[in-house]
C-alpha positions as CSV (number, residue, x, y, z in Angstrom):
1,X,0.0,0.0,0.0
2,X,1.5,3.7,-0.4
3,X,1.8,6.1,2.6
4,X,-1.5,7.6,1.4
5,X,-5.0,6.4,2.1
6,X,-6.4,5.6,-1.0
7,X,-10.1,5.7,-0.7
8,X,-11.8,3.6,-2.7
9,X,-16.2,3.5,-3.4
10,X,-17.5,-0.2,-4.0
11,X,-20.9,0.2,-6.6
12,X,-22.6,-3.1,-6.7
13,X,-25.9,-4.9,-5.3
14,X,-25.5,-7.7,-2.7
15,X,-25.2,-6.6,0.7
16,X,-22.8,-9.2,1.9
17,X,-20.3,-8.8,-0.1
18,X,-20.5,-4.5,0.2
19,X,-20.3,-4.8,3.5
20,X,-17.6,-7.6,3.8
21,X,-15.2,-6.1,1.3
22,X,-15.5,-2.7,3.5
23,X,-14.4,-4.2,6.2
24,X,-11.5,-6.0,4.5
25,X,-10.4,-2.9,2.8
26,X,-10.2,-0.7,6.3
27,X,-8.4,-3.5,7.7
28,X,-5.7,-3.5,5.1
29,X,-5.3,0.3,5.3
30,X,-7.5,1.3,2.8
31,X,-10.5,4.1,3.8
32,X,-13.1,2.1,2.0
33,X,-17.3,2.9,2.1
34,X,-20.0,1.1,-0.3
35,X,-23.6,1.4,-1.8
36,X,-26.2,-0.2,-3.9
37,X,-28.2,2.7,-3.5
38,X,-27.6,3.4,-7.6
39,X,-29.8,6.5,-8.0
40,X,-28.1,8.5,-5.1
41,X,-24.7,7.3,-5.6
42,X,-23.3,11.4,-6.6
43,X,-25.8,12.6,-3.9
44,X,-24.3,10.6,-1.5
45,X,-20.5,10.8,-2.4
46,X,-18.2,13.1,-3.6
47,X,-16.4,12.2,-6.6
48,X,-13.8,14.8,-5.5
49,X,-13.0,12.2,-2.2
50,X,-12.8,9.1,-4.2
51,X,-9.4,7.9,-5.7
52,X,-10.7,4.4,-7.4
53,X,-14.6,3.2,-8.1
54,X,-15.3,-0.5,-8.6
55,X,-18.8,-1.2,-10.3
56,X,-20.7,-4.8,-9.9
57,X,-22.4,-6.3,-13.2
58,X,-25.6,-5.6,-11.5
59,X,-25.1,-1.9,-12.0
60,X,-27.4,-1.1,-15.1
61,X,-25.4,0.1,-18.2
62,X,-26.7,3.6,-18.9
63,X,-26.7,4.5,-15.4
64,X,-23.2,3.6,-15.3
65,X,-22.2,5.6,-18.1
66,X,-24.0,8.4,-16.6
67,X,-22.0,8.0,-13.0
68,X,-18.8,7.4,-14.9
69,X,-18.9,10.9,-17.1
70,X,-20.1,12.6,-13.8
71,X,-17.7,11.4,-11.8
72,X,-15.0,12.3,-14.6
73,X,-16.3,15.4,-15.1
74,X,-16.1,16.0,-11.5
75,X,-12.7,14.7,-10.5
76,X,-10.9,13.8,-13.9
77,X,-8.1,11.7,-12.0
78,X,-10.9,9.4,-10.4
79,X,-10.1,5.7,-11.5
80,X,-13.3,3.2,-12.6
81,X,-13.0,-0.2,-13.1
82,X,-15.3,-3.2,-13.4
83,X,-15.4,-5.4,-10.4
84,X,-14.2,-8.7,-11.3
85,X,-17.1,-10.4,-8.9
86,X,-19.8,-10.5,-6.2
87,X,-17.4,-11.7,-3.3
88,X,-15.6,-9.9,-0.5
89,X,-12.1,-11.6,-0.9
90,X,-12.1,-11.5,-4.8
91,X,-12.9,-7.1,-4.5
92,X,-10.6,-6.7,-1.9
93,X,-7.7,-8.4,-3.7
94,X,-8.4,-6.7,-6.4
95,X,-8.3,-3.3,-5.0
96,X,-4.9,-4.2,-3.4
97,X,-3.5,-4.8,-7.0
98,X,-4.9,-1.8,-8.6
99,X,-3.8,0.3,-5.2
100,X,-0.3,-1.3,-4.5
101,X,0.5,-2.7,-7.7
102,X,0.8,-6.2,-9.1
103,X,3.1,-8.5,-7.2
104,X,6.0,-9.5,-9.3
105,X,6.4,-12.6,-11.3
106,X,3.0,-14.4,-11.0
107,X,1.8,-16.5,-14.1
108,X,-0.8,-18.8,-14.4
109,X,-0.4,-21.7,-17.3
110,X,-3.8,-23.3,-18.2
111,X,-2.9,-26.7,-19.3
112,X,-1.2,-27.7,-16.4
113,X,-3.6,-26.1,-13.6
114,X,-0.7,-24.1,-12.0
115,X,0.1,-20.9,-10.9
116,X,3.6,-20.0,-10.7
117,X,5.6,-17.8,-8.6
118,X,9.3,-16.5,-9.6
119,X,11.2,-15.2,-6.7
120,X,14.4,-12.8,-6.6
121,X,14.3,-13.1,-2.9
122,X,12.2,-15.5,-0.3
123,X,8.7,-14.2,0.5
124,X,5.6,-15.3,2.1
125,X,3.4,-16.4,-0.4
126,X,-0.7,-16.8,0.2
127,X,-2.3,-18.1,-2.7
128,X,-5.7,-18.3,-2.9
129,X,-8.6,-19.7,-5.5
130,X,-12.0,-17.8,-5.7
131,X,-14.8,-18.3,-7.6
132,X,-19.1,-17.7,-7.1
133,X,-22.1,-19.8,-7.2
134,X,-24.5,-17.9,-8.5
135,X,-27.5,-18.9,-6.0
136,X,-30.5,-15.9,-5.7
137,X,-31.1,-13.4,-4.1
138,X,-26.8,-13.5,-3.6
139,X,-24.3,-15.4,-5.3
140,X,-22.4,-17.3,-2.8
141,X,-18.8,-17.5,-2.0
142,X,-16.6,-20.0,-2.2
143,X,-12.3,-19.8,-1.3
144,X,-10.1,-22.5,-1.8
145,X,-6.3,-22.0,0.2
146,X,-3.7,-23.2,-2.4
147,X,-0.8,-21.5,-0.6
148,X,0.2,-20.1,2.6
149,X,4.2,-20.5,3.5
150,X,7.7,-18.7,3.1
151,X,9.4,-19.3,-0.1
152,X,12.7,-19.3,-1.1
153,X,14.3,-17.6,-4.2
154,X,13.5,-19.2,-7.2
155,X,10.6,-20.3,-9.0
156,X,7.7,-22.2,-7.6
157,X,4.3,-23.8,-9.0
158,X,1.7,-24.0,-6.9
159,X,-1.1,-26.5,-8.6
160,X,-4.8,-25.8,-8.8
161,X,-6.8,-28.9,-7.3
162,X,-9.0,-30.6,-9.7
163,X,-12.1,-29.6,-7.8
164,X,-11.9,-25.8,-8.0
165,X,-14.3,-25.2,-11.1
166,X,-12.8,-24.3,-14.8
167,X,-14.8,-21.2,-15.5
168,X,-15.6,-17.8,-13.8
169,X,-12.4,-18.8,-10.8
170,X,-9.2,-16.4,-9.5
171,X,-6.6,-16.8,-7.8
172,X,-5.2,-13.9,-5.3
173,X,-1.5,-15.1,-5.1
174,X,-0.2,-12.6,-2.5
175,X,3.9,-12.4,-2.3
176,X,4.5,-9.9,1.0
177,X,2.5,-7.0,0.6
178,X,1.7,-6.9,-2.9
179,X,-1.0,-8.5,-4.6
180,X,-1.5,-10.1,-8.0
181,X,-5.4,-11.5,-9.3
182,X,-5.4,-13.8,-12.1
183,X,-8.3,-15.5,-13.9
184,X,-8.0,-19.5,-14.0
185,X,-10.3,-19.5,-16.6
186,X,-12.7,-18.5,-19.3
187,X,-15.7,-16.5,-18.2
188,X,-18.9,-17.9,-17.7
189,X,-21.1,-16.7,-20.1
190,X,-24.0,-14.5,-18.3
191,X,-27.5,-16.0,-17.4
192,X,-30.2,-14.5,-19.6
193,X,-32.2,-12.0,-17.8
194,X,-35.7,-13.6,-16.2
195,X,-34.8,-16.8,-17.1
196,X,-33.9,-18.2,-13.4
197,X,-37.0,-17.3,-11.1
198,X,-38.1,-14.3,-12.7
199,X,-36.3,-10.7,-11.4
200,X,-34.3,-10.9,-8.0
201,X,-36.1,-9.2,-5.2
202,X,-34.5,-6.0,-4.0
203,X,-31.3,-6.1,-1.7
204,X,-31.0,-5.0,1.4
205,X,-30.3,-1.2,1.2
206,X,-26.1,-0.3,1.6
207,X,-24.7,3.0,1.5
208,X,-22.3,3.2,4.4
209,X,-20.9,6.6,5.5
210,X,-17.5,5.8,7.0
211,X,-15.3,8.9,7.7
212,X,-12.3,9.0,4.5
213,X,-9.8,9.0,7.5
214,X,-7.4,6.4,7.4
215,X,-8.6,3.3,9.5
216,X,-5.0,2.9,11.2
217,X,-4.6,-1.0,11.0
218,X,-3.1,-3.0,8.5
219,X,-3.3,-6.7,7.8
220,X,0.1,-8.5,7.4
């Protein structure tokens, strides 16, 4: 993480996972708040505060467009970026790369299931597989632990178990304090709209209203 608090807005619907990943985020240093309120989200934040903006799928396409060239217009440095899934662990990983930048040397090869880790120096290494099941109201999480140990120098492969599904998974392969998210495999292709039940009912309402202020603790 840099010496600054990055302060980062989460955009998405289920509740869980809002709340969750802004609680992950303050713990790792990063001033963190989230909403699925869509239709107040420049009412109820200043684009001038924010540094990064993750939106969920479930965010309907002209209204993002609309936030998006507000929030440019506003605060032209702001960063947007689509959030790579409905789960605490997956955002939060996420933000850490896009915050602290990549950690180095993580690749992923697809035939043989593995992610591997080059090392110039030993490092703790946490790797992590993540995917969603895509259960209504919420899809639910699931997190496999590949990896949790000091490496030395070199390079490493850490294999992907034959369980962890094919499509719609990442890993967060963590070396120290920097954090790398890599896709294990294609996307799954969306669900048509009112096919599965009919519309989702509403979500619980989020828009928290945490002070910016840096939260002070760090995970390690």
């Amino acid at each position: 993480m840099t010496d600054r608090t990055t302060r980062v807005l989460v955009v998405g619907r289920s509740a869980r996972a809002l709340t969750e990943t802004v609680s992950m985020l303050r713990a790792r240093g990063i001033a963190a708040n989230a909403t699925n309120q869509f239709d107040r989200v420049l009412e109820d934040y200043d684009a001038r505060d924010l540094d990064l903006v993750l939106f969920g799928g479930q965010v309907p396409p002209p209204l993002r467009e609309h936030l998006e060239a507000e929030m440019l217009r506003r605060h032209p440095d702001v960063q947007l970026r689509s959030g790579l899934g409905g789960m605490a662990p997956l955002l939060t990983a996420q933000v850490e790369e896009l915050v602290g930048g990549p950690a180095p040397g993580v690749e992923h090869d697809a035939e043989t299931r593995e992610l591997r880790v080059t090392l110039t120096a030993p490092a703790h290494v946490t790797a992590t597989a993540l995917w969603t099941v895509p259960v209504p109201p919420d899809p639910v999480p699931h997190t496999v632990a590949l990896l949790d140990t000091t490496l030395p120098a070199g390079r490493h492969a850490i294999p992907v178990p034959r369980d962890v599904p094919a499509q719609g998974t990442f890993a967060a392969v963590r070396v120290d304090d920097r954090t790398s998210v890599v896709r294990l495999g294609a996307a799954p292709r969306p669900a048509a709209r009112g096919t599965a039940g009919g519309a989702l009912p509403a979500p619980a309402p989020v828009s928290t209203r945490l002070p910016w202020e840096a939260p002070g603790s760090r995970a390690s």
